[in-house]
C-alpha positions as CSV (number, residue, x, y, z in Angstrom):
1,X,5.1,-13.6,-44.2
2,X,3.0,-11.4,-41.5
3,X,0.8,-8.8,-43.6
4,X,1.0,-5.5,-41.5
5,X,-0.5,-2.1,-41.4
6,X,0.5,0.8,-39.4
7,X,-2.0,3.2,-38.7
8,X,-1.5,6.9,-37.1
9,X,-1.9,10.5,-37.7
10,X,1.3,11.2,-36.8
11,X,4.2,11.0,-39.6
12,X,7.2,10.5,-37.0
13,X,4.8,7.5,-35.3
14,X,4.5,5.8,-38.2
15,X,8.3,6.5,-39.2
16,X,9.1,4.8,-36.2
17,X,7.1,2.0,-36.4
18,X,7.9,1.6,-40.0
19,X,11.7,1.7,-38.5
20,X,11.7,-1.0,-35.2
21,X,9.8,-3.2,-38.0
22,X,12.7,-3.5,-39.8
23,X,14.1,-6.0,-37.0
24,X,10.9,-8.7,-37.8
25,X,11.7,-9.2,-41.3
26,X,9.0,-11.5,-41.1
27,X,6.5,-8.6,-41.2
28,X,5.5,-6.8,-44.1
29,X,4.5,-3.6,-44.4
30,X,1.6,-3.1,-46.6
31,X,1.0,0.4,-46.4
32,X,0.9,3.4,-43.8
33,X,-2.7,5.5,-43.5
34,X,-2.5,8.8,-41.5
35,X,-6.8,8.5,-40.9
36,X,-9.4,6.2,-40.2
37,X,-11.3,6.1,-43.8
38,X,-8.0,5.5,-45.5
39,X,-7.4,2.7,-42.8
40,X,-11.0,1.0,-43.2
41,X,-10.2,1.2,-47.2
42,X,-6.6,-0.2,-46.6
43,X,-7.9,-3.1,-44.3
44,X,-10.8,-4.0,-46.8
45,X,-8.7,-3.9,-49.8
46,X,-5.3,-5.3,-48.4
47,X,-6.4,-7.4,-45.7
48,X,-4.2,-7.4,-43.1
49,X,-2.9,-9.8,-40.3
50,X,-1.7,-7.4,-38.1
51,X,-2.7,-3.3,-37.3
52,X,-0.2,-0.9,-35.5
53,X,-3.5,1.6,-34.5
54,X,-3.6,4.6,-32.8
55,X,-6.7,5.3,-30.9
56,X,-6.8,9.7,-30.9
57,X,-7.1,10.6,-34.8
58,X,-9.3,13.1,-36.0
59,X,-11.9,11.9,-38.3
60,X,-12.1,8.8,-37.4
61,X,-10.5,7.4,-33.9
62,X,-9.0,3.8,-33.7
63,X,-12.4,2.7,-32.1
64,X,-14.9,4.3,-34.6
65,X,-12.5,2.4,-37.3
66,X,-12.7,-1.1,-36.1
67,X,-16.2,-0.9,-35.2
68,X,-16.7,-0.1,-39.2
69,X,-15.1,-3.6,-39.9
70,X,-16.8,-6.9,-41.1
71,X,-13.6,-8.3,-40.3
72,X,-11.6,-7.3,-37.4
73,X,-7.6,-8.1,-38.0
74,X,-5.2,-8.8,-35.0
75,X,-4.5,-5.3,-33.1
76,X,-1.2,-3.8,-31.5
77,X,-2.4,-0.7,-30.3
78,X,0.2,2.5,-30.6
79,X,-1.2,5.1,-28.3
80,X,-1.1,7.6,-25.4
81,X,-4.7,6.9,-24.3
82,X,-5.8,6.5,-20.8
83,X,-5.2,3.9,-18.8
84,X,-8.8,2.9,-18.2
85,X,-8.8,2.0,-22.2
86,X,-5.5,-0.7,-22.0
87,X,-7.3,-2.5,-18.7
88,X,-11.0,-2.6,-20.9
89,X,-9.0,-4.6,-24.0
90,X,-6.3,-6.1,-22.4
91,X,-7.4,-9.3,-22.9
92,X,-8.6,-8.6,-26.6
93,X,-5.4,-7.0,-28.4
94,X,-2.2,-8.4,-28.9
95,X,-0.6,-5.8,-27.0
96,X,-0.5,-1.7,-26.1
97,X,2.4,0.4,-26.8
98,X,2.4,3.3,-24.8
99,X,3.8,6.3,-26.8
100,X,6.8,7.2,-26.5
101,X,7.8,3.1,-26.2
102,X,11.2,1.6,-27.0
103,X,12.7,-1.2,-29.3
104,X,12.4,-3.7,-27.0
105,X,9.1,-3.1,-25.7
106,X,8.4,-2.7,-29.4
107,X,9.7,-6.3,-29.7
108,X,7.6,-7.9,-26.9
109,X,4.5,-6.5,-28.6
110,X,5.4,-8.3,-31.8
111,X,6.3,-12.1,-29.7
112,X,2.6,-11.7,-27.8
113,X,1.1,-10.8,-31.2
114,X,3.0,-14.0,-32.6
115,X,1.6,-15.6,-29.6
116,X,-2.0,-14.9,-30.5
117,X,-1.8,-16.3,-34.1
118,X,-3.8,-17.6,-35.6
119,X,-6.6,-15.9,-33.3
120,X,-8.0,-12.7,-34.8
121,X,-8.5,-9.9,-32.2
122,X,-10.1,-7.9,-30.8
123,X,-13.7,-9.4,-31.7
124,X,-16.8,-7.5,-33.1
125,X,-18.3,-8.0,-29.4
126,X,-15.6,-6.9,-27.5
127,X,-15.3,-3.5,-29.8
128,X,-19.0,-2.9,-29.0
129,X,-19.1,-3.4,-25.4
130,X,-16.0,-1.1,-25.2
131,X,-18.2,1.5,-27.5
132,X,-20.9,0.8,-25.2
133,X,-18.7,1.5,-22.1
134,X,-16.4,4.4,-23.1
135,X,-17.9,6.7,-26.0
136,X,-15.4,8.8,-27.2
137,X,-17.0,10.9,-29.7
138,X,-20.1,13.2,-30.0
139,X,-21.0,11.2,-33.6
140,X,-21.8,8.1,-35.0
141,X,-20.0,6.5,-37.6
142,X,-21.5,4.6,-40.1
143,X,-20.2,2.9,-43.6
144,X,-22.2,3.2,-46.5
145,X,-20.7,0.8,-49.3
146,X,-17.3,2.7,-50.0
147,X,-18.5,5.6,-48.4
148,X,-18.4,6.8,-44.7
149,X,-20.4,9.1,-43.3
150,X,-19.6,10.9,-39.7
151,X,-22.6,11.8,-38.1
152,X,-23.2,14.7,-34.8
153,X,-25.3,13.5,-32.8
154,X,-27.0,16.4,-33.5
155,X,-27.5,15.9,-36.8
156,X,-29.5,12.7,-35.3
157,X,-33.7,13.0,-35.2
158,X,-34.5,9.2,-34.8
159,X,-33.4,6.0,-35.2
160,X,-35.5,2.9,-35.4
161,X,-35.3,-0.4,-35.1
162,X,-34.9,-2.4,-39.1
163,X,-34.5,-6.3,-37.9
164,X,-31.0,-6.9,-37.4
165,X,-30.4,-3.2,-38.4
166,X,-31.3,0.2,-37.6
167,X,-32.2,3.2,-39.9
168,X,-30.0,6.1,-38.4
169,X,-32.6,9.3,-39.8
170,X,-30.6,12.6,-39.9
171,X,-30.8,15.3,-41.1
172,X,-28.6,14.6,-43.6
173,X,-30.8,12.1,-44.9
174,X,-31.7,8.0,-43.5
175,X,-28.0,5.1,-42.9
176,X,-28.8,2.2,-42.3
177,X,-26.2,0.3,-39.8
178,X,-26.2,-3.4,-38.4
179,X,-26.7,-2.4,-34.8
180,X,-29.3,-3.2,-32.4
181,X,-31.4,-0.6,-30.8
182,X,-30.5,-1.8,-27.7
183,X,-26.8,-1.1,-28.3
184,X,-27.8,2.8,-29.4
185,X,-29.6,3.1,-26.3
186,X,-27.0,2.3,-24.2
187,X,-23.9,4.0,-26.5
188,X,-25.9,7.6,-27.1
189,X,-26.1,10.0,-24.2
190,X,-29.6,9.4,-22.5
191,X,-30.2,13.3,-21.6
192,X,-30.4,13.7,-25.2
193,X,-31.8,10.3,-27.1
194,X,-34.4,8.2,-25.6
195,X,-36.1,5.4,-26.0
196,X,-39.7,6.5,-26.4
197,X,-40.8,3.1,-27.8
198,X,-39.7,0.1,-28.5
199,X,-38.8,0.4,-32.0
200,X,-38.0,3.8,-31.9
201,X,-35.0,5.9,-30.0
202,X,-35.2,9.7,-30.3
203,X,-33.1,13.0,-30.2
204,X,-35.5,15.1,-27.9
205,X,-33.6,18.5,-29.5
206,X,-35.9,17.6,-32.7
207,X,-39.2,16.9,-30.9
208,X,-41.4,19.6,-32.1
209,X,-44.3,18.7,-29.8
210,X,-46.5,15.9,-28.2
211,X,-49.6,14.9,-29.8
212,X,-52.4,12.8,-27.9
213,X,-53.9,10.0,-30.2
214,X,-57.0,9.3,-30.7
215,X,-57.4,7.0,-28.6
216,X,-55.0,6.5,-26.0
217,X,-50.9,7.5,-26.4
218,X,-49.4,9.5,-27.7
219,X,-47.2,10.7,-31.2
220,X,-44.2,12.6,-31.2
221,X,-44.1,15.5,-33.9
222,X,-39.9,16.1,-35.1
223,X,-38.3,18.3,-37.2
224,X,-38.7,17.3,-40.1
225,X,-42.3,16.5,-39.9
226,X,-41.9,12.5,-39.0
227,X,-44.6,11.3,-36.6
228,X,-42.9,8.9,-33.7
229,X,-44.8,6.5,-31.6
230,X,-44.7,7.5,-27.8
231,X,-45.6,4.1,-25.4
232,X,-46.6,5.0,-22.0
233,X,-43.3,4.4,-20.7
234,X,-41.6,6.6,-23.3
235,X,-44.1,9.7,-22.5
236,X,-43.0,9.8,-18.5
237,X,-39.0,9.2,-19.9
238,X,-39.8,12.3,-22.8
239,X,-41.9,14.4,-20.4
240,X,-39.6,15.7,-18.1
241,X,-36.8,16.5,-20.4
242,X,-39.4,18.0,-22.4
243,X,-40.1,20.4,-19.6
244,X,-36.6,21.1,-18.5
């Protein structure tokens, strides 16, 4: 038996799902979640073989959800996103149903799917480099034990380098995430965060001032008091948006 969840904000979506399901009695339906945090919890505490996921939901989109998983089950995307998003995975989910879609297209999802098994798709890396490719929010989400936590990037002051982590500094207080720098660099918008050392990338809307070390460099003064490290390379990247 095929473990399935069906993911969407929309009741009638997940009705209908729920309904062309019932023509692969083979699948089970474990649950439906109208949101992203209850589908990370339903994922983690079910776990899954196969997602129906929509990719627009408030909260939490499709994208921000899988990228919160250790574990990333099989994906038949439900959606009426952009084309430009179905070419980027369409070699990493099982299929794309483009709302509204019919029984039989509904069908051939579920034989590619059946295809796949037992491959488990799409992979950590390929959720990143779509992340990487096509941000879709103005926030980063980031789980916290049970807890997720949805932050502006405005709310962002720095965010530094921890190993194979990074500590995400807020002003709602510090998250750490298993991310690389590198990858923050290239997700967040660079008119706004940049990399000002190596171990440090930073929202200029909470640099309070420059500050020459003794010495030669220089420190960046935010918000809330922290003192950054500026390199030499950082300090002619920080300057001119400083100045605009």
């Amino acid at each position: 038996m095929i473990k399935a969840l069906i993911i969407d904000d929309e009741p009638l979506a997940c009705a209908m799902v729920a309904e062309f399901l019932g023509k692969h009695p083979d699948i089970e339906v474990l649950a439906q979640c109208h949101n992203g945090f209850d589908g990370v919890k339903a994922i983690q505490e079910l776990n899954p073989d196969l997602i129906f996921l929509d990719v627009q939901m408030p909260k939490l989109n499709g994208f921000e959800m899988l990228e919160l998983l250790d574990e990333t089950p099989a994906v038949i995307f439900t959606t009426a996103f952009d084309e430009y998003a179905m070419r980027a995975f369409d070699h990493n989910a099982a299929d794309y149903l483009l709302k509204p879609f019919s029984q039989e297209r509904f069908d051939h999802a579920i034989e590619k799917y059946k295809a796949l098994i037992p491959q488990q798709l799409p992979s950590k890396e390929t959720v990143e480099k779509f992340a990487i490719q096509y941000p879709l929010a103005d926030r980063v989400a980031i789980k916290n034990g049970s807890k997720i936590h949805v932050l502006p990037y405005d709310d962002i002051l720095v965010i530094e380098a921890d190993d194979d982590y990074v500590v995400v500094r807020t002003t709602q207080g510090a998250f750490a995430k298993k991310r690389t720098l590198s990858y923050f660099e290239s997700s967040l918008p660079s008119e706004t965060f940049v990399r000002v050392h190596r171990g440090f990338l930073v929202n200029i809307r909470h640099i309070e001032r420059l500050e020459q070390r003794s010495g030669q460099g220089y420190e960046a003064v935010l918000t809330n008091g922290q003192l950054v490290p500026v390199s030499r390379t950082g300090i002619q990247l920080v300057k001119p948006l400083l100045e605009k």
